[in-house]
C-alpha positions as CSV (number, residue, x, y, z in Angstrom):
1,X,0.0,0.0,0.0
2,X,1.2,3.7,-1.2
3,X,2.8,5.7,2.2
4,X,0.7,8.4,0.5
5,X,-1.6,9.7,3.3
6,X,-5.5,10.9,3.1
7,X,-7.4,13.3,5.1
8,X,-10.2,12.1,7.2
9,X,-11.9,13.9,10.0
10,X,-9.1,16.2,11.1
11,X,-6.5,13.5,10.4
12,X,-4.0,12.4,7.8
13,X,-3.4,8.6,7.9
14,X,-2.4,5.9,5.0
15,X,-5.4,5.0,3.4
16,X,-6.0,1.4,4.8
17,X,-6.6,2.8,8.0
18,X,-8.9,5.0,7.1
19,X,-12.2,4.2,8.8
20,X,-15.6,4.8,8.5
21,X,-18.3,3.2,11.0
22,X,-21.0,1.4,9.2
23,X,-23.8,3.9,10.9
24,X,-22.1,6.9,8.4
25,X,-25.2,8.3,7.0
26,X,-23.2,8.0,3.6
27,X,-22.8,4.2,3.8
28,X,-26.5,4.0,5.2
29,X,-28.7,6.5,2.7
30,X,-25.7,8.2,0.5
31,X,-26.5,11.2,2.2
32,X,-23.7,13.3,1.2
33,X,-21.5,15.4,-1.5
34,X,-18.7,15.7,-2.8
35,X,-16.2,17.3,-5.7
36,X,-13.4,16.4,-7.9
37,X,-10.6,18.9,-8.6
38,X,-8.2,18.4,-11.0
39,X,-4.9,19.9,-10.1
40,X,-1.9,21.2,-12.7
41,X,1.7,20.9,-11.4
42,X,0.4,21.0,-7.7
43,X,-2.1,23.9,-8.3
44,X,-5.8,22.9,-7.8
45,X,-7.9,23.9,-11.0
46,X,-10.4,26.8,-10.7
47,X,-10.7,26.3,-7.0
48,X,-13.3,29.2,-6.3
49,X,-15.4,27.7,-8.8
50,X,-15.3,24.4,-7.1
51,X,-15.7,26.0,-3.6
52,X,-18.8,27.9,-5.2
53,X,-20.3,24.4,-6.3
54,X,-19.4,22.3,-3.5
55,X,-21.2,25.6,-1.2
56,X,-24.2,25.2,-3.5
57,X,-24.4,21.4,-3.1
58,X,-23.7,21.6,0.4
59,X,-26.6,24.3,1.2
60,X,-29.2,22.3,-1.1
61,X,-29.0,19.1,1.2
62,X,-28.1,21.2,4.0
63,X,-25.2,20.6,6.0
64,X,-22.8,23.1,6.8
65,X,-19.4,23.3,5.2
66,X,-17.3,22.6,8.1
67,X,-14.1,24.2,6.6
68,X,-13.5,27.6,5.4
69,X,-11.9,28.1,2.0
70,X,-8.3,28.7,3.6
71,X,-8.6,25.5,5.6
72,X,-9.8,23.6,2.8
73,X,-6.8,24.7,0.7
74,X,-4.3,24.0,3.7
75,X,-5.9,20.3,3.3
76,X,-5.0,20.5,-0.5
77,X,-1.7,21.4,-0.6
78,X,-0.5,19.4,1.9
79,X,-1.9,16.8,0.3
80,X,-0.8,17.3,-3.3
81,X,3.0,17.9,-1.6
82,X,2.9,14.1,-1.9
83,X,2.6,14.0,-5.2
84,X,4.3,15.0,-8.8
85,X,2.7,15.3,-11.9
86,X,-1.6,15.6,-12.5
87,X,-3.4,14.8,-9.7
88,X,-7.1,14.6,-8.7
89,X,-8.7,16.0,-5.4
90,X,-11.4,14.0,-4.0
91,X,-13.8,15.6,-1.3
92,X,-16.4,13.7,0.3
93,X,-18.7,15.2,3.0
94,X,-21.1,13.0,4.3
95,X,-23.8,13.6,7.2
96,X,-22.0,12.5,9.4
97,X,-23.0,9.3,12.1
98,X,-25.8,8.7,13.5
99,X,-28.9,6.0,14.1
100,X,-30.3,4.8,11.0
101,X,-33.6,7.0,10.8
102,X,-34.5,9.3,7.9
103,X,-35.0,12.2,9.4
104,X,-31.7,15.1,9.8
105,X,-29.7,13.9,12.9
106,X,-28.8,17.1,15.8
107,X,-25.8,18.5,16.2
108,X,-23.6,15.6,14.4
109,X,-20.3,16.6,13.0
110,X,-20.0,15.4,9.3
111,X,-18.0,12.8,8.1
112,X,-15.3,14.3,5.5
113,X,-12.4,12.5,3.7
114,X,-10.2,13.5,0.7
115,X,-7.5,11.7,-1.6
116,X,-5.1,12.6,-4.1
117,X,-4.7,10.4,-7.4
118,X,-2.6,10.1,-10.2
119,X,-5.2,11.7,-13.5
120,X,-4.0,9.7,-16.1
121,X,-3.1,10.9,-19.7
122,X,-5.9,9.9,-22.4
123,X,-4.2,8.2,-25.1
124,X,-3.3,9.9,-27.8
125,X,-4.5,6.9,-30.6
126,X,-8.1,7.7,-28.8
127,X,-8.0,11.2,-29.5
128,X,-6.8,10.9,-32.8
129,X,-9.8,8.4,-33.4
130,X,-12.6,9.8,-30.9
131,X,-14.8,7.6,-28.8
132,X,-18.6,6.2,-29.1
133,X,-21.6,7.1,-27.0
134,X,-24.7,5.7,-27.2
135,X,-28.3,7.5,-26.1
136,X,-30.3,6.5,-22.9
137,X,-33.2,8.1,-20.9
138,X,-32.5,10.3,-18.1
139,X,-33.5,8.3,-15.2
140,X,-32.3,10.1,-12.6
141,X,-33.8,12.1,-10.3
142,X,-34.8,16.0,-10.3
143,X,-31.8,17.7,-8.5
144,X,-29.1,16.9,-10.9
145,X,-27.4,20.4,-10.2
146,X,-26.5,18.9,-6.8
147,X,-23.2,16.8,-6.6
148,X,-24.6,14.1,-4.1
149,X,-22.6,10.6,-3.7
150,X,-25.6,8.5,-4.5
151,X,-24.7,8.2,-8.1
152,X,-26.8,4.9,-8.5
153,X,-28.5,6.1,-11.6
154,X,-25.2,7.0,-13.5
155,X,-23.4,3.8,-12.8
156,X,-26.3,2.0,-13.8
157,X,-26.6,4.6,-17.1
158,X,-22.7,4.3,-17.8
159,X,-22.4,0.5,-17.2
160,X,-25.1,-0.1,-19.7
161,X,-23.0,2.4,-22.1
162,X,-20.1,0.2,-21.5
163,X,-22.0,-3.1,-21.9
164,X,-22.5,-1.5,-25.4
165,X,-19.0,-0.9,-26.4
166,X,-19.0,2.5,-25.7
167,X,-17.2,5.6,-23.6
168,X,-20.3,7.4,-22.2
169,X,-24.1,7.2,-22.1
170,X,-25.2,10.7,-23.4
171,X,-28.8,11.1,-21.8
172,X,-32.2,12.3,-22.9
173,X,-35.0,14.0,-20.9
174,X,-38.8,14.8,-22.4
175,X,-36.6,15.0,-25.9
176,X,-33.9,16.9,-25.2
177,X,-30.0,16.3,-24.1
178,X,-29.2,17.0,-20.8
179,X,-25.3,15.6,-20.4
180,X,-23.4,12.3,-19.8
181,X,-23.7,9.5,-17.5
182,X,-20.9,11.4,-16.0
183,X,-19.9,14.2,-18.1
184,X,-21.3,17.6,-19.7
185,X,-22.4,17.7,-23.2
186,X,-21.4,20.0,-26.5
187,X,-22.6,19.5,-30.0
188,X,-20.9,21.9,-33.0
189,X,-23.4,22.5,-35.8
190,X,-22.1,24.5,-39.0
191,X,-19.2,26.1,-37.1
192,X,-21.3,27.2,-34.1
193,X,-20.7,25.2,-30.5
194,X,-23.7,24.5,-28.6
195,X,-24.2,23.2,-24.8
196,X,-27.6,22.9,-22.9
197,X,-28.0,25.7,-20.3
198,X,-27.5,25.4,-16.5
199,X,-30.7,23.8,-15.1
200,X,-31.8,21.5,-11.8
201,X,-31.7,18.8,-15.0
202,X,-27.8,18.3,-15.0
203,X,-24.7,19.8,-13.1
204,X,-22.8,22.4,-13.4
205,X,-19.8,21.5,-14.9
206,X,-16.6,23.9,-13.8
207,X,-14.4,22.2,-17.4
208,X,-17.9,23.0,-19.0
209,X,-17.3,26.4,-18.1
210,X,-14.2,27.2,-18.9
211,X,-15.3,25.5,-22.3
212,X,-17.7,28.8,-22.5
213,X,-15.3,31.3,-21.6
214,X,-12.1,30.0,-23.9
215,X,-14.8,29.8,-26.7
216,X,-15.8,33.6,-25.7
217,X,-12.2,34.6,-25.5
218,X,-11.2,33.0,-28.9
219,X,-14.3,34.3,-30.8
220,X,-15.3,31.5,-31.6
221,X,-18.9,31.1,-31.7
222,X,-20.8,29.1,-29.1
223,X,-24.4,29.4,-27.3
224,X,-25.8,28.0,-24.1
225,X,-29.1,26.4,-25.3
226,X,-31.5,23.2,-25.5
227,X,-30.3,20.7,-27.8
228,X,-32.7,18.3,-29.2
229,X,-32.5,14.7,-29.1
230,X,-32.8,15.2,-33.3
231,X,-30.1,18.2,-33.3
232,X,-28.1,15.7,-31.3
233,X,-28.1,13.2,-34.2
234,X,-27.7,15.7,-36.6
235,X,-24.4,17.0,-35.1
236,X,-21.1,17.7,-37.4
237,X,-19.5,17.2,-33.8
238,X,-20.1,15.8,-30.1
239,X,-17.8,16.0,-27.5
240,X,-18.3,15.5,-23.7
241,X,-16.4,17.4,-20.3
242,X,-15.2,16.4,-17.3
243,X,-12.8,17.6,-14.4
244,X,-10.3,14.5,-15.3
245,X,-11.4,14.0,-19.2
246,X,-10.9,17.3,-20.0
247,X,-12.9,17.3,-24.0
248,X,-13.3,14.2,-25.2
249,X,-14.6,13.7,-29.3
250,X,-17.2,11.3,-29.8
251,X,-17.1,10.1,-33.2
252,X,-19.7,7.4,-33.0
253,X,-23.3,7.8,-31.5
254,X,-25.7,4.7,-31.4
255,X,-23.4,2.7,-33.4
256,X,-23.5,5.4,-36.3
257,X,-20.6,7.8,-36.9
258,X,-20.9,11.7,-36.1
259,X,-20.0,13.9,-39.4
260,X,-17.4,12.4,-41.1
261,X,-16.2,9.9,-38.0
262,X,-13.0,11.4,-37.1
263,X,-12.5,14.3,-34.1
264,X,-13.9,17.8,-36.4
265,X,-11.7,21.2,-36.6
266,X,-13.7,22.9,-33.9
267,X,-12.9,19.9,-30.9
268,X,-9.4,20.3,-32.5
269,X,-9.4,24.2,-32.1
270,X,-10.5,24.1,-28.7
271,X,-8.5,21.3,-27.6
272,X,-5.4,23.1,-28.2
273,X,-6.7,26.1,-26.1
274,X,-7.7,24.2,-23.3
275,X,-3.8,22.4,-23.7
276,X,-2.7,26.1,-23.1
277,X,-4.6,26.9,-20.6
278,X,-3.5,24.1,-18.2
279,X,0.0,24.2,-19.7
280,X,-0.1,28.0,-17.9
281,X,-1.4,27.0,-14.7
282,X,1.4,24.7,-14.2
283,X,4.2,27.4,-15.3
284,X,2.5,29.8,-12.9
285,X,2.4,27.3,-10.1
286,X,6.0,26.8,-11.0
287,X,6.9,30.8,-10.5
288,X,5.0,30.0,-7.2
289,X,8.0,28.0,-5.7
């Protein structure tokens, strides 16, 4: 086992002893939250973005934040001092421990844990090839803006995905594209990038974001807006976003390819920008030291 440590409850210990009794509301109801932060050459990735979120997910199921942002970034870097190269933050707050009954315990302390791994590089023969998604209904439930650990719905929605020879299960509500199994969702139509709007219907996403704002800052053209299930099929290109996949292509969709089949010149395009972008946090992290 790695000498690596984890934080959990005010203490940094080697993972396998890390312990968590079996009355943790999170074990018991999956009645908790959580985030994942991608961090470049030691430097967590548009942290007060994910302090915003993980404050907004934290007030919707109500339970306080029991750190303050300098506290939480103490955790972090000390942390991420164990590590070289890409790494992943993972923060889980749970309700904390108490007997199993549905209603909010009083006064409990919450449970909270986070870990550093190793992101790991997506292959470059993928890229150059893209990946295939297939389409499934949205059967999760109603409060999709919240990040809550009880992610039954999406393992069940990307396993099927998997089952099917493919990357990601892109989802479909009432007709229209809300996002991955565990991902956000862009289509490119003629030139112009497309994304669905933030909505209770899907989270967030903070690599979504920054999608927006290096599209705004490059001129090139993009929009926030529904996306029908038909202008999904119809797309000259689909990608999908995530914290640790960064933009992935998806040249295949239901077994049928997306424009010509290969990655288009707009995922290219933005690819590179995003490249820069991280490729500047890690030279300013390095002027840091």
């Amino acid at each position: 086992m790695s000498d690596n440590q984890v934080f959990l409850n005010g203490e940094y210990l080697p993972i396998d002893e890390a312990r968590v009794s079996v009355l943790d509301r999170g074990f018991i109801f999956g009645d908790g939250v959580y985030e994942v932060i991608p961090a470049y050459g030691n430097r967590p990735f548009r942290l007060e973005e994910h302090f915003r979120r993980l404050n907004n997910s934290l007030s919707a199921v109500r339970i306080d934040n029991p750190y303050s942002e300098t506290q939480w970034a103490a955790i972090f870097d000390r942390l991420l001092a164990q590590h070289h190269g890409d790494q992943s933050i993972y923060l889980h707050i749970t309700r904390g421990v108490a007997p199993r009954d549905h209603g909010f315990p009083a006064d409990t302390p919450p449970t909270v844990f986070v870990m550093c791994s190793p992101i790991a590089p997506t292959n470059p023969d993928y890229l150059s090839k893209g990946f295939a998604a297939i389409t499934l209904d949205d059967i999760r439930w109603q409060y999709c803006r919240i990040k809550s650990i009880a992610l039954l719905p999406n393992i069940l929605l990307r396993q099927e995905a998997l089952d099917n020879n493919a990357t990601e299960a892109i989802l479909i509500r009432s007709g229209y594209v809300t996002e991955g199994s565990a991902s956000n969702m862009f289509i490119v139509k003629d030139g112009v990038i497309k994304t669905p709007p933030h909505s209770d219907q899907l989270l967030p996403g903070i690599t979504r974001d920054l999608i927006v704002e290096l599209a705004q800052q490059q001129d090139m053209a993009c929009e926030e807006a529904t996306i029908s299930e038909q202008e999904l099929l119809d797309a000259d290109e689909i990608w999908l976003s995530s914290s640790t996949k960064e933009i992935l292509p998806i040249t295949r969709l239901n077994d049928k390819p997306v424009g010509n089949g290969k990655p288009g010149a707009v995922w290219k395009t933005m690819y590179q920008h995003y490249q820069v972008y991280k490729q500047q946090l890690r030279e300013q992290a390095e002027g840091q030291h």
